[in-house]
Backbone as a printed PyTorch tensor [residue, N CA C, xyz], in Angstrom:
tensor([[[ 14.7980,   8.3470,  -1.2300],
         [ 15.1130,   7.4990,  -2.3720],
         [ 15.3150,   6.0620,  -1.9100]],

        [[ 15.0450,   5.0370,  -2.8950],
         [ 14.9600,   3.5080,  -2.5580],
         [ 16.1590,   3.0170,  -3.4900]],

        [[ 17.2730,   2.3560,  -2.8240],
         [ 18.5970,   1.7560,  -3.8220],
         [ 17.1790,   0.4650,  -4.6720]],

        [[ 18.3330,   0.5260,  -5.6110],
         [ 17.7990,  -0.7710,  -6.4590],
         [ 18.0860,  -2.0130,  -5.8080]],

        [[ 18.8090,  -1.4740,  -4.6770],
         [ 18.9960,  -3.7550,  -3.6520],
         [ 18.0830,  -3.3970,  -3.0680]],

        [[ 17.5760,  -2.8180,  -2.3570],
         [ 16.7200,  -2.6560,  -1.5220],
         [ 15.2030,  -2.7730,  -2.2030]],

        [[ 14.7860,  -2.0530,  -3.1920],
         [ 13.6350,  -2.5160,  -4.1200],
         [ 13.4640,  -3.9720,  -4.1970]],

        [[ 14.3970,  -3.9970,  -4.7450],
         [ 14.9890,  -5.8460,  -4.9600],
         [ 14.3880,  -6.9820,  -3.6890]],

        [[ 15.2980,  -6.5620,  -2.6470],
         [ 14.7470,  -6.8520,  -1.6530],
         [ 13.1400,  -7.0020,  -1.2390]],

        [[ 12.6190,  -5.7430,  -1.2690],
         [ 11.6290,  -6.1240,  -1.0240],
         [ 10.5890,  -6.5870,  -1.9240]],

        [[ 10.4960,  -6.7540,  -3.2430],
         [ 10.1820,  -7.4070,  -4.4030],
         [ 10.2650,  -8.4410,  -3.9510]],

        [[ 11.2780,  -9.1710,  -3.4230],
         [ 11.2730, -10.5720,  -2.9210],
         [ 10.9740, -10.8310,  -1.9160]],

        [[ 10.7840, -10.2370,  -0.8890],
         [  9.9360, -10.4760,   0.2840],
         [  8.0980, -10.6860,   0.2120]],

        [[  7.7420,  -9.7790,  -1.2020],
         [  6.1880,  -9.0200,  -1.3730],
         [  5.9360, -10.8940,  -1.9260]],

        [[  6.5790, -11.4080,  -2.8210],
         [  6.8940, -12.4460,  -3.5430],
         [  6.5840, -13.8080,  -2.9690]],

        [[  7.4680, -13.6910,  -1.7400],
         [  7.8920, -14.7140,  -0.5110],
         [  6.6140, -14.6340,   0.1680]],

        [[  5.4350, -14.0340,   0.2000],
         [  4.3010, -13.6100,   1.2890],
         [  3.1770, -14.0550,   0.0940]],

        [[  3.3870, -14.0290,  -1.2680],
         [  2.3240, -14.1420,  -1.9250],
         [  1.6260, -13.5830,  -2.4920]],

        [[  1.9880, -11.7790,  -2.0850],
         [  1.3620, -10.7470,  -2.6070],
         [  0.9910, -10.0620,  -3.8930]],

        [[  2.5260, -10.6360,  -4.4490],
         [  2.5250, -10.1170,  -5.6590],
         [  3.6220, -11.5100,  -6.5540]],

        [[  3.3060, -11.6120,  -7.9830],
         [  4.2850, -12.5320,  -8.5780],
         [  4.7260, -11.7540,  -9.7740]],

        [[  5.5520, -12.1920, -10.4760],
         [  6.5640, -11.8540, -11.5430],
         [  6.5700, -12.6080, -12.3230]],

        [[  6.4650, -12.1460, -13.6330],
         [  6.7490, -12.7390, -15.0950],
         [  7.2780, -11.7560, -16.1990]],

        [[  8.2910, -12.5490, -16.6100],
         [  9.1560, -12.0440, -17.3010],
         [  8.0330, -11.9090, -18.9180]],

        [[  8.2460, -10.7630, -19.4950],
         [  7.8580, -10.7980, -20.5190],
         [  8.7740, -10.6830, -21.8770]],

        [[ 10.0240, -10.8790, -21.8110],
         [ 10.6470, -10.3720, -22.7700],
         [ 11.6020, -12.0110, -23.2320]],

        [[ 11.1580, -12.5910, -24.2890],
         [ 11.7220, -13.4330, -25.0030],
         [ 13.1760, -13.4730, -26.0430]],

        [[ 13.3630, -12.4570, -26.2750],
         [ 14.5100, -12.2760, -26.8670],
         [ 15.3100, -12.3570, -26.1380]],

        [[ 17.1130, -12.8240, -25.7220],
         [ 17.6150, -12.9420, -25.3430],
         [ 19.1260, -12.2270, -25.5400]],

        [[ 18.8340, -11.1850, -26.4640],
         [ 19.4810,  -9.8260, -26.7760],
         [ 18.8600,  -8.7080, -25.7010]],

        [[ 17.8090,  -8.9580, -25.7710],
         [ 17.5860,  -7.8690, -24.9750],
         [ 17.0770,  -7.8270, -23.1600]],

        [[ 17.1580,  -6.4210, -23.0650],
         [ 17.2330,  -6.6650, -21.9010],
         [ 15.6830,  -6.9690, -21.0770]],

        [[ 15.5510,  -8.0860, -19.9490],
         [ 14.6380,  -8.5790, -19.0940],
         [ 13.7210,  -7.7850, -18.8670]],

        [[ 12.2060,  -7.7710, -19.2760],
         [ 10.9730,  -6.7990, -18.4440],
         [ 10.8170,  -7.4110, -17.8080]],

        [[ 10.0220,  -7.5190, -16.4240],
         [  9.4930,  -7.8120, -15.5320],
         [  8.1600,  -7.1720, -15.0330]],

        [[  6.8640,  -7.5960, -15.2200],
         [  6.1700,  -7.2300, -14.7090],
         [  5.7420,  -7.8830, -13.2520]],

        [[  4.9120,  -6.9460, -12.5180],
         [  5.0530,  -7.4040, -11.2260],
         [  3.5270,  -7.0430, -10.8960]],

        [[  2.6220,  -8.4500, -10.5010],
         [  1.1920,  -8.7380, -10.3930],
         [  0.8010,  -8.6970,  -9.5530]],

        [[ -0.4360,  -8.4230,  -8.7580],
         [ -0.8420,  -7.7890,  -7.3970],
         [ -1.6830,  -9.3400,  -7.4500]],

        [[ -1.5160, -10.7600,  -7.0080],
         [ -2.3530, -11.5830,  -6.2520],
         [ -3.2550, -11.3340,  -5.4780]],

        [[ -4.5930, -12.4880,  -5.9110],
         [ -5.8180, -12.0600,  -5.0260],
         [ -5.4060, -11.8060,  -3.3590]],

        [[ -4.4060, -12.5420,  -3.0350],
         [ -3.8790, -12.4680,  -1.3430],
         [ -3.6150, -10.9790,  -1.7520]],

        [[ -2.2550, -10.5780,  -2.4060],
         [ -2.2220,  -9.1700,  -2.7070],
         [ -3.2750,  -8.0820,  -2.3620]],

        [[ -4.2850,  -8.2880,  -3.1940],
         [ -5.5270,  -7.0700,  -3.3080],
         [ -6.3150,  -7.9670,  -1.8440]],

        [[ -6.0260,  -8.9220,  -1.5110],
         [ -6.6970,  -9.0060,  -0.0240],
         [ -6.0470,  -7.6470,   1.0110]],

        [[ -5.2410,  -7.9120,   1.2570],
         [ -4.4090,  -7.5100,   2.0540],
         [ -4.1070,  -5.8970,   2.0620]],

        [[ -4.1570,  -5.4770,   0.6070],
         [ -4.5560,  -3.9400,   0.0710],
         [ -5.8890,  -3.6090,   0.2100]],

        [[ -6.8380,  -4.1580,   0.3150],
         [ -8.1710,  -3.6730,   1.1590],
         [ -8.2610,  -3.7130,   2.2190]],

        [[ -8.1010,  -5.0990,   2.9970],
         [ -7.7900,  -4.4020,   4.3560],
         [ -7.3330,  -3.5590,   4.7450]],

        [[ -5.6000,  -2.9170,   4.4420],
         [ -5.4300,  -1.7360,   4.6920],
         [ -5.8540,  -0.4820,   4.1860]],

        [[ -6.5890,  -0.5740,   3.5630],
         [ -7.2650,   0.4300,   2.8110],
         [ -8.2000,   0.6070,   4.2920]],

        [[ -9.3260,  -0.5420,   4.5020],
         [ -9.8170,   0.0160,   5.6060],
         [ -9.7010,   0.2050,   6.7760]],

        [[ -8.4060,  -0.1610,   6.9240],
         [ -7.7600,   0.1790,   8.2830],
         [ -7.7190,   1.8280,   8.0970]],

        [[ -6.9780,   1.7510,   7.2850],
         [ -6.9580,   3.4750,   6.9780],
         [ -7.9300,   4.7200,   7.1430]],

        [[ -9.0440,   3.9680,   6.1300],
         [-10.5970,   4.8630,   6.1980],
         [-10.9780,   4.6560,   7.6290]],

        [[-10.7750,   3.8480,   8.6260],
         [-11.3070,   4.0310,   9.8290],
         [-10.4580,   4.8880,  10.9800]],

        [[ -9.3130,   4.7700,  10.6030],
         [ -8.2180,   5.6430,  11.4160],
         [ -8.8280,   7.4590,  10.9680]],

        [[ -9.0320,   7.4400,   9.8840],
         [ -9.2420,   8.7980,   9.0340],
         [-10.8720,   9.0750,   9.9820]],

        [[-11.5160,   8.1860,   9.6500],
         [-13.0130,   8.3390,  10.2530],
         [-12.7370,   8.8410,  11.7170]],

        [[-12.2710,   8.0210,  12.5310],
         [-11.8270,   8.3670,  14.0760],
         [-11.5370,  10.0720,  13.9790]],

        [[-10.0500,  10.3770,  12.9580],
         [ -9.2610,  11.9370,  12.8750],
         [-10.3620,  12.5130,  12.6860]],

        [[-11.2760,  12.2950,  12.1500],
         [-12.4810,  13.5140,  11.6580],
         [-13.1820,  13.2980,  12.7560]],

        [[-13.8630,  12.3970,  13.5000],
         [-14.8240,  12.4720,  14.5990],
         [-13.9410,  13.3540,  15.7890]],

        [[-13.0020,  13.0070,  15.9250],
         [-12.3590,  13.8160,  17.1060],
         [-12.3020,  14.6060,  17.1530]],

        [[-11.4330,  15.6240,  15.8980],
         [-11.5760,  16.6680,  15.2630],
         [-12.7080,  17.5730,  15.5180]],

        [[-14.1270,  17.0910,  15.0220],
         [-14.8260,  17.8330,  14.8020],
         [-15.6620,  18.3120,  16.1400]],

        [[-15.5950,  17.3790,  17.0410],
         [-15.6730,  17.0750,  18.5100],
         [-14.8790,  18.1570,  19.1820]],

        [[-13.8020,  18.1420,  18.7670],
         [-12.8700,  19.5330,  19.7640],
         [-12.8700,  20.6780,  19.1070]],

        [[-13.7940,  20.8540,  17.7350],
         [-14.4210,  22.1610,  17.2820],
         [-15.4750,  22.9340,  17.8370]],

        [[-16.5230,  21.2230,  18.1650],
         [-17.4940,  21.9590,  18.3150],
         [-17.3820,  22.2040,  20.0440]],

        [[-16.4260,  21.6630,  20.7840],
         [-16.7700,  21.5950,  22.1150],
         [-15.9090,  23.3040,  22.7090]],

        [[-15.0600,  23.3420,  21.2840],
         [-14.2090,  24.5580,  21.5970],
         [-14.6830,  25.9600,  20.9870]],

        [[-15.9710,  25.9370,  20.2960],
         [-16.9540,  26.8080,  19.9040],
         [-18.2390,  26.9980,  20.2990]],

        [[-18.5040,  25.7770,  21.5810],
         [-19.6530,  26.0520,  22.7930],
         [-18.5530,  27.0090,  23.1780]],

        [[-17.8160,  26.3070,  24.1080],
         [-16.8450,  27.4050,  25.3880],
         [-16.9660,  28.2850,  24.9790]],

        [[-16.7980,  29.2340,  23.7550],
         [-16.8010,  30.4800,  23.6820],
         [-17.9780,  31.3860,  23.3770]],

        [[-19.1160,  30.5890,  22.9410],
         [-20.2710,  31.3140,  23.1690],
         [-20.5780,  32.0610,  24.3350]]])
């Protein structure tokens, strides 16, 4: 589980980097504050890159993988 300071926190760090921004959508002043929270083009930069950091780490797990299948299903022929 994530406290709500800590969300907070890092909401304002994601903020502080550029990643993401905030706008309040709620005009009434009875009620209580929405906040939506926007993924910046830096944002979705930075979420594709790791996206393909990822798919290549995954690519590697499967080449290796399949490598010590097949090298461990010669041996036993």
């Amino acid at each position: 589980n994530i406290s709500l300071g800590k969300t907070n926190y890092l909401l304002h760090e994601l903020i502080l980097k550029g990643f993401i921004k905030a706008k309040s959508f709620t005009s009434n002043p009875g009620k209580l504050k929405k906040i939506h929270y926007l993924l910046t083009e830096k944002g979705l930069e930075e979420k594709f890159r790791l996206l393909q950091h990822f798919l290549l780490r995954k690519e590697t797990e499967y080449n290796t993988l399949k490598q010590e299948l097949e090298h461990s299903l010669n041996g036993k022929v």
